[in-house]
ZADO-1210 file (C-alpha; in nm, 4 decimals, padded with zeros to 6 digits):
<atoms>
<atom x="11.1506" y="-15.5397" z="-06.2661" code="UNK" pos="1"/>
<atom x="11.2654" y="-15.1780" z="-06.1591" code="UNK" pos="2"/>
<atom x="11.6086" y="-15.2569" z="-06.3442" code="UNK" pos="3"/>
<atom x="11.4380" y="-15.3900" z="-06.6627" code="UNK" pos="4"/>
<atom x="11.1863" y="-15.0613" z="-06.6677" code="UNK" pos="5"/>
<atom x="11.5288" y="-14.8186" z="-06.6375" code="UNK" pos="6"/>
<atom x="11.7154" y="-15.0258" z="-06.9004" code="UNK" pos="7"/>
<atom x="11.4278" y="-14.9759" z="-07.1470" code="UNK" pos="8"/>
<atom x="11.4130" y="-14.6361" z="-07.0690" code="UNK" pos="9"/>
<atom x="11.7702" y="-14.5882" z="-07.1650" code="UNK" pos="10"/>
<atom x="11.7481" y="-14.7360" z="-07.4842" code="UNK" pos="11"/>
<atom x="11.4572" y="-14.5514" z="-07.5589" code="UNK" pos="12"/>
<atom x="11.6780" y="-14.2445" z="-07.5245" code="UNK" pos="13"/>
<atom x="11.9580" y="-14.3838" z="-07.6710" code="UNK" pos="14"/>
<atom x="11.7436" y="-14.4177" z="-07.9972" code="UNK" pos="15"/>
<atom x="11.5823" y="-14.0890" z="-07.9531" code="UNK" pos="16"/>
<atom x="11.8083" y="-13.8545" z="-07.8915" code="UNK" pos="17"/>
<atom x="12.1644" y="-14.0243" z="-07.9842" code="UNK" pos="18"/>
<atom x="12.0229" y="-13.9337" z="-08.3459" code="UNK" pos="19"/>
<atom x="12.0035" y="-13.5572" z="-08.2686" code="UNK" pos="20"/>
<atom x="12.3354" y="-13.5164" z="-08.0865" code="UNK" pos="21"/>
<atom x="12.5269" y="-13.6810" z="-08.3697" code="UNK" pos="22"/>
<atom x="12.8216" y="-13.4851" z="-08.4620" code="UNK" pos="23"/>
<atom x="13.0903" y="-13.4842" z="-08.7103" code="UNK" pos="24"/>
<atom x="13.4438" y="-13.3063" z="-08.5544" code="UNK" pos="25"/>
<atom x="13.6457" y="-13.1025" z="-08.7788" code="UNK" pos="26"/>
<atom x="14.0221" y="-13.0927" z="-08.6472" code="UNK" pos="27"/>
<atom x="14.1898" y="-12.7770" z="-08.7904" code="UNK" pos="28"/>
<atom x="14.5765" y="-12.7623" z="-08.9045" code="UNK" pos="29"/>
<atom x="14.6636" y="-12.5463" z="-08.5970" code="UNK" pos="30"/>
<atom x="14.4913" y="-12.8234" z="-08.3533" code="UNK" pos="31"/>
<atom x="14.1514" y="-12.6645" z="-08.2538" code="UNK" pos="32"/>
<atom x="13.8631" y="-12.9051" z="-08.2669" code="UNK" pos="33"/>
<atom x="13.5550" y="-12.7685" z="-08.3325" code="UNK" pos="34"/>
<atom x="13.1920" y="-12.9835" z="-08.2891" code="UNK" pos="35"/>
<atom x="13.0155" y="-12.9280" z="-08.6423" code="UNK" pos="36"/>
<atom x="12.8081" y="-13.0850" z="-08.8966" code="UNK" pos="37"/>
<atom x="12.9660" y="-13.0913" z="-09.2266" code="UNK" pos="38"/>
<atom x="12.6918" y="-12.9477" z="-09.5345" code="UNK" pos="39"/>
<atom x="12.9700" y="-12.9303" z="-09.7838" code="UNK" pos="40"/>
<atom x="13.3425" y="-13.0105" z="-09.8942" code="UNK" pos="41"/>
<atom x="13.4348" y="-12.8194" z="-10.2437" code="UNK" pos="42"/>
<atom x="13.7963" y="-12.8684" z="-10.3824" code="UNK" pos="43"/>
<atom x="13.8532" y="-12.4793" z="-10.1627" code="UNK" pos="44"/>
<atom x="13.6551" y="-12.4671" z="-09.9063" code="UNK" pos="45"/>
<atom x="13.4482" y="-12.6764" z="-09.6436" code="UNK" pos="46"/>
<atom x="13.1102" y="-12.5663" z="-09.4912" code="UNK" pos="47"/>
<atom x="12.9803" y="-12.6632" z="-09.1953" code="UNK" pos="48"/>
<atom x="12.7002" y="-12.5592" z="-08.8920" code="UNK" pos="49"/>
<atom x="12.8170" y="-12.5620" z="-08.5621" code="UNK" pos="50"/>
<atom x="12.6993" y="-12.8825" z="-08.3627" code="UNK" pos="51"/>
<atom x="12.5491" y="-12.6809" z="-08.0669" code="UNK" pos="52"/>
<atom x="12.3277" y="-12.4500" z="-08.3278" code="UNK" pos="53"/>
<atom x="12.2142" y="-12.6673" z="-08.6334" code="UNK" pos="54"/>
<atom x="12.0020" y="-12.4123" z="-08.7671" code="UNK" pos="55"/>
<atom x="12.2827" y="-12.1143" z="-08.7364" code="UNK" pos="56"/>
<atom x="12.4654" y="-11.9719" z="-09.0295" code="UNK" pos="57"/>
<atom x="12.6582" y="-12.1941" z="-09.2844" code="UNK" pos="58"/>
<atom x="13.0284" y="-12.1683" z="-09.2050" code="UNK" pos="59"/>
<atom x="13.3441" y="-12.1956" z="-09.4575" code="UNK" pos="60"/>
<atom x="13.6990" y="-12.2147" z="-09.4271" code="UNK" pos="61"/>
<atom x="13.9774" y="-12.2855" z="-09.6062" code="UNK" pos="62"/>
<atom x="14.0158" y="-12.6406" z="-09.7349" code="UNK" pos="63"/>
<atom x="14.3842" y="-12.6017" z="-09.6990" code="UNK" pos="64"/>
<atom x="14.3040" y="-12.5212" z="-09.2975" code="UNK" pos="65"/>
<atom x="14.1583" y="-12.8233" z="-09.2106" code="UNK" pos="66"/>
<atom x="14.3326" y="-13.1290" z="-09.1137" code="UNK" pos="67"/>
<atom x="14.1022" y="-13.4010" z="-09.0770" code="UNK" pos="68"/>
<atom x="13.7373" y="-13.4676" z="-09.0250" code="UNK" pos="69"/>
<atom x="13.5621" y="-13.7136" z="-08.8308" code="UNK" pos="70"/>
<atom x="13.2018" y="-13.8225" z="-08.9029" code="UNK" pos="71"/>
<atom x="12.9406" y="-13.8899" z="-08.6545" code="UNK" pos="72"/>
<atom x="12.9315" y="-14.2967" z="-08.8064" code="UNK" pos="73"/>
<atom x="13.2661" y="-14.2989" z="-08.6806" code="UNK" pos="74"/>
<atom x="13.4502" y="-14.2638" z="-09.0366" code="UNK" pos="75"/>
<atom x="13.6821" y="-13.9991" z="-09.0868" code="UNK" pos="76"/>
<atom x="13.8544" y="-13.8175" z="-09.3592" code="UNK" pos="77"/>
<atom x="14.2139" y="-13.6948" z="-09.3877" code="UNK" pos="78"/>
<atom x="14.2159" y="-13.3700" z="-09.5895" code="UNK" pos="79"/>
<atom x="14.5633" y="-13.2920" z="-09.5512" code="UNK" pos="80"/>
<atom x="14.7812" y="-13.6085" z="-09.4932" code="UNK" pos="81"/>
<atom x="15.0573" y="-13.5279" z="-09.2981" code="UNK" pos="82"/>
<atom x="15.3926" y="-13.7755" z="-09.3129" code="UNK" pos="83"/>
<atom x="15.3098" y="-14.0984" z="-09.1273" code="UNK" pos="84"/>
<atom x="15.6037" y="-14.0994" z="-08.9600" code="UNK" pos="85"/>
<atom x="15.9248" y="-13.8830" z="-08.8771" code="UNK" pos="86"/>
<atom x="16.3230" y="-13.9811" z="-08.9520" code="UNK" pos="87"/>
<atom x="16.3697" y="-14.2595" z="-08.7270" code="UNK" pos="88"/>
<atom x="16.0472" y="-14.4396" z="-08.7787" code="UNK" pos="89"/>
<atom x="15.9013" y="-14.2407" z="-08.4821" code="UNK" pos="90"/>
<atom x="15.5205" y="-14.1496" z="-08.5563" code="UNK" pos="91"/>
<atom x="15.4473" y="-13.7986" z="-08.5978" code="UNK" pos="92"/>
<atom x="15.2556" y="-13.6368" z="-08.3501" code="UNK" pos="93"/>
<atom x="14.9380" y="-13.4233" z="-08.3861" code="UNK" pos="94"/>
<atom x="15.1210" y="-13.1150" z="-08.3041" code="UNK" pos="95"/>
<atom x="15.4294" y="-13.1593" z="-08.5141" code="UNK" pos="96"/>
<atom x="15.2027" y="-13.2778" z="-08.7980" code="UNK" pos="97"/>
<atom x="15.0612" y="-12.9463" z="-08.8098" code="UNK" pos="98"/>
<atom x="15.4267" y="-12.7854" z="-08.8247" code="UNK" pos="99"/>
<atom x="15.5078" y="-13.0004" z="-09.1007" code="UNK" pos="100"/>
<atom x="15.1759" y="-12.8518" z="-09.2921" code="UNK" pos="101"/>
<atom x="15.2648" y="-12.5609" z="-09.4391" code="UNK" pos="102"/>
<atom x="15.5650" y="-12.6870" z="-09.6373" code="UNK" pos="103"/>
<atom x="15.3492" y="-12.9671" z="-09.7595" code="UNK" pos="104"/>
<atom x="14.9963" y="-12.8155" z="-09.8440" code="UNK" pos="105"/>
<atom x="14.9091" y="-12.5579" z="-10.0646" code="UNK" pos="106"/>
<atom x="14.7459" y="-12.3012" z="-09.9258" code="UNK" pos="107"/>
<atom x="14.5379" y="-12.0257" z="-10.1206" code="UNK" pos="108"/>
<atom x="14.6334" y="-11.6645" z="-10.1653" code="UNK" pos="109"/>
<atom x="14.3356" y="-11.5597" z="-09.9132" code="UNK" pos="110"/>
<atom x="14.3903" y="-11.5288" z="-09.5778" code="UNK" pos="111"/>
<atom x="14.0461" y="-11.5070" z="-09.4462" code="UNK" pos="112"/>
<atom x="13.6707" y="-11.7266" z="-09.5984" code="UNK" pos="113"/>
<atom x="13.5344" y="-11.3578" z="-09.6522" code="UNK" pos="114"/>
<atom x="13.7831" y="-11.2521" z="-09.8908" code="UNK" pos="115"/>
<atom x="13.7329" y="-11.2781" z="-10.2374" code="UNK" pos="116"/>
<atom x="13.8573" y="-11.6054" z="-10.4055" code="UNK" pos="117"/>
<atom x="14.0924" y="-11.4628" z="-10.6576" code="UNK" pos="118"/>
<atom x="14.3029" y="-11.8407" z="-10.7678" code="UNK" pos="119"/>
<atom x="14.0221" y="-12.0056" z="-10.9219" code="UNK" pos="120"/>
<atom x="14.0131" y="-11.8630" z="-11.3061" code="UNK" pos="121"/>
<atom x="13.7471" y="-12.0203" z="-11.4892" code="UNK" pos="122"/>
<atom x="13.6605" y="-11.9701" z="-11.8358" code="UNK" pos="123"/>
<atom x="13.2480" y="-11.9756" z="-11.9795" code="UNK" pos="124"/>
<atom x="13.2257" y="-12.0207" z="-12.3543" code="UNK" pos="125"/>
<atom x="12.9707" y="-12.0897" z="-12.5685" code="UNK" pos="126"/>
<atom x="12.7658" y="-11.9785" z="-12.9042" code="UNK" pos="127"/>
<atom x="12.5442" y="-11.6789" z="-12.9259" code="UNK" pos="128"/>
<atom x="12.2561" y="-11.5930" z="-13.1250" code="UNK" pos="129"/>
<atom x="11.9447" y="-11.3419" z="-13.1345" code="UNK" pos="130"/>
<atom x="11.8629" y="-10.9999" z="-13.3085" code="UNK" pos="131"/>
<atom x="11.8800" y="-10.6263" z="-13.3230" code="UNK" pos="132"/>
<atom x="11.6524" y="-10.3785" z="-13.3712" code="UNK" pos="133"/>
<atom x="11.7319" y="-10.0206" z="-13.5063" code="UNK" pos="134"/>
<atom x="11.5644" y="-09.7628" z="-13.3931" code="UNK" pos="135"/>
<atom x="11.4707" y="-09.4653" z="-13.7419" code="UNK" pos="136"/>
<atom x="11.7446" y="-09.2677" z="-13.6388" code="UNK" pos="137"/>
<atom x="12.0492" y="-09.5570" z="-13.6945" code="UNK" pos="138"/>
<atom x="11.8877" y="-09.7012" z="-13.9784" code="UNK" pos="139"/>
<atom x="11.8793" y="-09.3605" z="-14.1345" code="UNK" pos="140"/>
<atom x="12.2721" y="-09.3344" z="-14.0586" code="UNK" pos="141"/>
<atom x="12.3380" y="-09.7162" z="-14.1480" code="UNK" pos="142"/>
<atom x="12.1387" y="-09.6882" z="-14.5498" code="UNK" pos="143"/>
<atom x="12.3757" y="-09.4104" z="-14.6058" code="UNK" pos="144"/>
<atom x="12.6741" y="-09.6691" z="-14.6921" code="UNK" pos="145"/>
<atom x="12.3977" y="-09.9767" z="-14.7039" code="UNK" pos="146"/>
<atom x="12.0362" y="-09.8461" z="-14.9011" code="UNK" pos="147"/>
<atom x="11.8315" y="-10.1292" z="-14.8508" code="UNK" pos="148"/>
<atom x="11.8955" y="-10.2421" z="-14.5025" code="UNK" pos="149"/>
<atom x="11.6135" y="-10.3455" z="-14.2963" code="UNK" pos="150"/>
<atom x="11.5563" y="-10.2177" z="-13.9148" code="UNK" pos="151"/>
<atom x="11.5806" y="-10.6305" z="-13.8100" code="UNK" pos="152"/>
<atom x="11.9259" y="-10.7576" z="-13.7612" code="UNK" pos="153"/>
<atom x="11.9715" y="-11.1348" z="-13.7272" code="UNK" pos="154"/>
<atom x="12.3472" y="-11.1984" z="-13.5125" code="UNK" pos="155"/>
<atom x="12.5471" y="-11.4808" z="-13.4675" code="UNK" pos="156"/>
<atom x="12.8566" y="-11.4797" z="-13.3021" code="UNK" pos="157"/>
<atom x="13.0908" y="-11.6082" z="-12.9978" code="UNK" pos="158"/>
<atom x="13.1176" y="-11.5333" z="-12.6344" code="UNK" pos="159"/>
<atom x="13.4241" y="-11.5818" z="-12.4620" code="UNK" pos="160"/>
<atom x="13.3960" y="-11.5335" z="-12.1051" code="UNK" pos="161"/>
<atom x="13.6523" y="-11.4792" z="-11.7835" code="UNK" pos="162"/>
<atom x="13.5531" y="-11.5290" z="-11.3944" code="UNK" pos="163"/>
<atom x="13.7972" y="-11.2866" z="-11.2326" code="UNK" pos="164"/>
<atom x="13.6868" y="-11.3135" z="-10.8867" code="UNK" pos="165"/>
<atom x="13.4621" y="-11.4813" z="-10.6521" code="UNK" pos="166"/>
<atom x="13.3138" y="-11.3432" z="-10.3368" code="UNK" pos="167"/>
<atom x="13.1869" y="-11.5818" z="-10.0358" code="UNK" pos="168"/>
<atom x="12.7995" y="-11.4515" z="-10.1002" code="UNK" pos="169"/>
<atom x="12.8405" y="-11.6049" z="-10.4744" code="UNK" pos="170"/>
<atom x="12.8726" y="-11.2530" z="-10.6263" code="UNK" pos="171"/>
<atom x="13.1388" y="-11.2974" z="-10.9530" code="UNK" pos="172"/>
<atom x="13.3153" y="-11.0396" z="-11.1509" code="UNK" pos="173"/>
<atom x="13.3938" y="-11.1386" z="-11.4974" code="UNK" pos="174"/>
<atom x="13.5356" y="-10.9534" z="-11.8250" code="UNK" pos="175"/>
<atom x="13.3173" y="-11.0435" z="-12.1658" code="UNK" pos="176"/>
<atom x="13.4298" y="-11.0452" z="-12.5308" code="UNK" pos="177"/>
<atom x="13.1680" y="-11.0673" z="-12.7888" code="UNK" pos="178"/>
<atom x="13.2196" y="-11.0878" z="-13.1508" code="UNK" pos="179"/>
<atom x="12.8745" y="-11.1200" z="-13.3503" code="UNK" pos="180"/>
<atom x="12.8236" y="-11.0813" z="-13.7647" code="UNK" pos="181"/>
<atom x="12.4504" y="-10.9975" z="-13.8276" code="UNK" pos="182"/>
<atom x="12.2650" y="-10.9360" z="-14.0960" code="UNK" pos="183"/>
<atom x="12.3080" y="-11.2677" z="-14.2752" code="UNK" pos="184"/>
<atom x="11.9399" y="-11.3183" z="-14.3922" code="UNK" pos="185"/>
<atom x="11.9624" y="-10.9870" z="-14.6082" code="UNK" pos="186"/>
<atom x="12.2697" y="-11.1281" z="-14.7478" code="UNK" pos="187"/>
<atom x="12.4821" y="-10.8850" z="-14.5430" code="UNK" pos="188"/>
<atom x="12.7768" y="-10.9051" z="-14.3371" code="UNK" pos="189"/>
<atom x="12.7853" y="-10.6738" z="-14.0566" code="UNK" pos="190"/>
<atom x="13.0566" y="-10.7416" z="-13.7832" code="UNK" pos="191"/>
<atom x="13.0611" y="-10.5673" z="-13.4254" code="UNK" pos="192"/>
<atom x="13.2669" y="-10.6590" z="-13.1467" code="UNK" pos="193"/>
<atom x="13.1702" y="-10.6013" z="-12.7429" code="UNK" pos="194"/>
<atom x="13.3940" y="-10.5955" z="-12.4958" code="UNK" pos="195"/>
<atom x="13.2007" y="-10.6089" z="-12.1060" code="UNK" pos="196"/>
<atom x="13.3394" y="-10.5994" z="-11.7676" code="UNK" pos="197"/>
<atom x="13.0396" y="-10.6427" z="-11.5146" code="UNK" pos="198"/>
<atom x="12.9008" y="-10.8667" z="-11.2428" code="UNK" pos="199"/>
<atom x="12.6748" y="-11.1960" z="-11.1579" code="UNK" pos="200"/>
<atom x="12.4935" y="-11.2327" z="-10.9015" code="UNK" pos="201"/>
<atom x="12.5066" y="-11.6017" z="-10.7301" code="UNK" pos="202"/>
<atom x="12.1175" y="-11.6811" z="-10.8841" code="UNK" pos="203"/>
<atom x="12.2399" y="-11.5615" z="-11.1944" code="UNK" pos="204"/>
<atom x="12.1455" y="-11.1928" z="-11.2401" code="UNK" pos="205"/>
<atom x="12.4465" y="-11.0226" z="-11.4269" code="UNK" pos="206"/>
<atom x="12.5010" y="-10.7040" z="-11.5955" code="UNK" pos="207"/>
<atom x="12.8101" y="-10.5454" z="-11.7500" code="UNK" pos="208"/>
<atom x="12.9069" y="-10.2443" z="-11.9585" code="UNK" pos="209"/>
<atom x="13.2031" y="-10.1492" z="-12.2095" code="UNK" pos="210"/>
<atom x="13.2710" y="-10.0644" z="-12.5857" code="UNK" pos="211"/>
<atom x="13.1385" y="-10.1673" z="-12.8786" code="UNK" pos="212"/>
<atom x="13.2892" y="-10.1541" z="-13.2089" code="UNK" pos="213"/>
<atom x="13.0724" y="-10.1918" z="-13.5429" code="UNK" pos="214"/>
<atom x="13.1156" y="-09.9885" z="-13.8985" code="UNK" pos="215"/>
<atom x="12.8786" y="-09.7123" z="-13.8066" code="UNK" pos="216"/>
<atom x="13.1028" y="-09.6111" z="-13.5537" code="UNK" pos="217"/>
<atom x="13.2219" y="-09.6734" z="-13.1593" code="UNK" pos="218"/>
<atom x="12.9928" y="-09.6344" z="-12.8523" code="UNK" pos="219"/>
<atom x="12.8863" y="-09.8001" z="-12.5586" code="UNK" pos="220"/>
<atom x="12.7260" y="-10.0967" z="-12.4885" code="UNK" pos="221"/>
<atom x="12.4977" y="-10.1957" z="-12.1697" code="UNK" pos="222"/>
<atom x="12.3895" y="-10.5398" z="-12.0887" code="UNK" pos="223"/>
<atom x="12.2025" y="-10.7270" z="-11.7647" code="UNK" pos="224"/>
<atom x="12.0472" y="-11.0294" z="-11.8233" code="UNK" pos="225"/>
<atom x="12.0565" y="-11.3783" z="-11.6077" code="UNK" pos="226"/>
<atom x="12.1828" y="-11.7390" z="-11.6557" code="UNK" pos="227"/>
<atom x="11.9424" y="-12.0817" z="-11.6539" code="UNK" pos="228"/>
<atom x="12.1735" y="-12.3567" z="-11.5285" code="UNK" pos="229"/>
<atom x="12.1075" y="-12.7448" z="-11.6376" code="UNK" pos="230"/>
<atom x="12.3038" y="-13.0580" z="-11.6287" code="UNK" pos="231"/>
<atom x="12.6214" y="-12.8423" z="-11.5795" code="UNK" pos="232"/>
<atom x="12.5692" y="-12.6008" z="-11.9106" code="UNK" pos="233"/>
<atom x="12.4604" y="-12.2542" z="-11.8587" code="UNK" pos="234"/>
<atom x="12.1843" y="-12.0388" z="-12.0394" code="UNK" pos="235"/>
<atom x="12.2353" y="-11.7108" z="-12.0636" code="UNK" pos="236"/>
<atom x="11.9832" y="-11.4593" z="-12.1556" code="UNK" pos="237"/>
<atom x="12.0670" y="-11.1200" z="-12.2264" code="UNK" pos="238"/>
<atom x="11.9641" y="-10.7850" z="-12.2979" code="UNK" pos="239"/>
<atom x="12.1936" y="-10.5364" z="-12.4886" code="UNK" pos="240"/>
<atom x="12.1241" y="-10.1792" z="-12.5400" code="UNK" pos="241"/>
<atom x="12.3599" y="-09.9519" z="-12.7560" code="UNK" pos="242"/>
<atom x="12.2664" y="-09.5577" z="-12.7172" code="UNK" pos="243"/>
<atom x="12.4485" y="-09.3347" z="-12.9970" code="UNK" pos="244"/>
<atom x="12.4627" y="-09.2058" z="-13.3566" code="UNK" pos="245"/>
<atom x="12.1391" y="-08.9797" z="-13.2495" code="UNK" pos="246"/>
<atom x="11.9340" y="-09.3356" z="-13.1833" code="UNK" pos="247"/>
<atom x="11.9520" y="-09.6717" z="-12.9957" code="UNK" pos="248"/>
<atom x="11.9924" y="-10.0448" z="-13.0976" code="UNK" pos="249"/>
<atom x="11.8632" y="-10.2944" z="-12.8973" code="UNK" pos="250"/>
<atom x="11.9651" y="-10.7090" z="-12.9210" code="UNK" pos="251"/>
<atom x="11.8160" y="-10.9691" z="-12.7320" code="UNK" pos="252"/>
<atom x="12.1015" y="-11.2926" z="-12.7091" code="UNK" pos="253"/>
<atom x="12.0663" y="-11.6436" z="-12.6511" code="UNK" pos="254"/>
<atom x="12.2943" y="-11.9169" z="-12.6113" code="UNK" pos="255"/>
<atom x="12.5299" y="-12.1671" z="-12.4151" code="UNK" pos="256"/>
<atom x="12.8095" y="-12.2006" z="-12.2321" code="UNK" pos="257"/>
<atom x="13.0166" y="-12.5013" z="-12.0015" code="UNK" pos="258"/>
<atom x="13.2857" y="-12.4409" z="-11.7613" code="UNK" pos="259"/>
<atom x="13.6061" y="-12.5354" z="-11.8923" code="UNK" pos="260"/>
<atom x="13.9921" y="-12.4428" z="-11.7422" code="UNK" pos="261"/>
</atoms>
């Protein structure tokens, strides 16, 4: 009776804590084994918690760093493949896999997960379209080559967006060109070109600042706005503001954009 009451007990913390401890075990290129569980595997990186402190801070490294992993269901995945075998037939061992790595994987330009992610350039395109507003002192300067111009600017135009960098916290630089024609619903046809270089924040919040170009003249342009993502297409929202020419011109911008190489 005393043997069936300890067995019970066993399995009762089999089923109660076996759950808990579950681990997956990520095996590095350079043969250090490390207790985690795995959040995330993106085509650069793979994040992780360590095993003994679930609720720590989320941990990345390099994709390219990590040889295998193997799940707490007992699966595993090879990240990195190394030859199944050496000349002669002989299998490869663990350690001389690893040696054999770095002429067979290709490994990013960083040499740390808190360095910027500089190899990934990704382009954001997509329509634009809102108004500007002229403030007395523009429209003044803009009737002297057009009379009958109106202080309300329709614009239409293109953006054509560059990621130059990413940064572990999510934070993106990126360089902006903007071409817009506005004033089409007064039968006028108004180019200006921007040209940004500014920042986004990883929920979205960007801002940016460079030159603009239109046929009153050249000054600068300063922008912040944020971007609504759905379904993999982004919404940006954005607020431009154009001080010169002894006033100010404001544009509001809406539009879309999808990720494209």
């Amino acid at each position: 009776m005393f043997i069936r009451l300890l067995l019970l007990c066993s399995l009762l913390v089999l089923l109660v804590v076996g759950p808990a401890c579950a681990q997956d075990l990520l095996t590095k290129r350079n043969g250090d084994e490390v207790a985690v569980k795995v959040v995330e595997i993106t085509p650069s990186e793979v994040k992780y918690r360590r095993a003994d402190n679930p609720d720590g801070p989320l941990i990345s490294v390099w994709r390219s760093d990590v040889f295998l992993i193997r799940y707490a269901n007992g699966t595993k995945e090879v990240l990195n493949a190394p030859p199944a075998t050496a000349s002669g037939g002989v299998p490869v061992s663990t350690a001389a896999a690893h040696t054999a790595f770095p002429a067979d994987v290709p490994t990013v330009n960083n040499q740390s997960p808190d360095d910027a992610i500089l190899d990934e350039p990704i382009r954001l395109d997509g329509p634009r379209i809102g108004f500007t507003i002229l403030s007395a002192n523009v429209l003044d300067k803009a009737r002297e080559s057009i009379p009958d111009l109106n202080p309300f600017l329709t614009q239409f135009g293109w953006q054509f967006e560059s990621r130059l960098f990413r940064l572990p916290n999510g934070v993106s630089g990126l360089v902006e060109f903007v071409p817009l024609v506005g004033g089409l619903e007064q039968g006028k046809f108004l180019p200006s070109v921007s040209g940004l270089l500014g920042m986004r924040g990883a929920k979205g919040f960007e801002f940016g600042v460079g030159p603009n170009l239109t046929p009153l003249g050249a000054n600068l342009v300063l922008a912040m706005g944020t971007s609504f993502r759905s379904n993999g297409i982004n919404f940006p929202v954005n607020v431009a503001v154009v001080p010169g020419n002894g006033g100010t011109r404001v544009s509001l911008m809406l539009g879309f954009n999808g990720r494209h190489r």
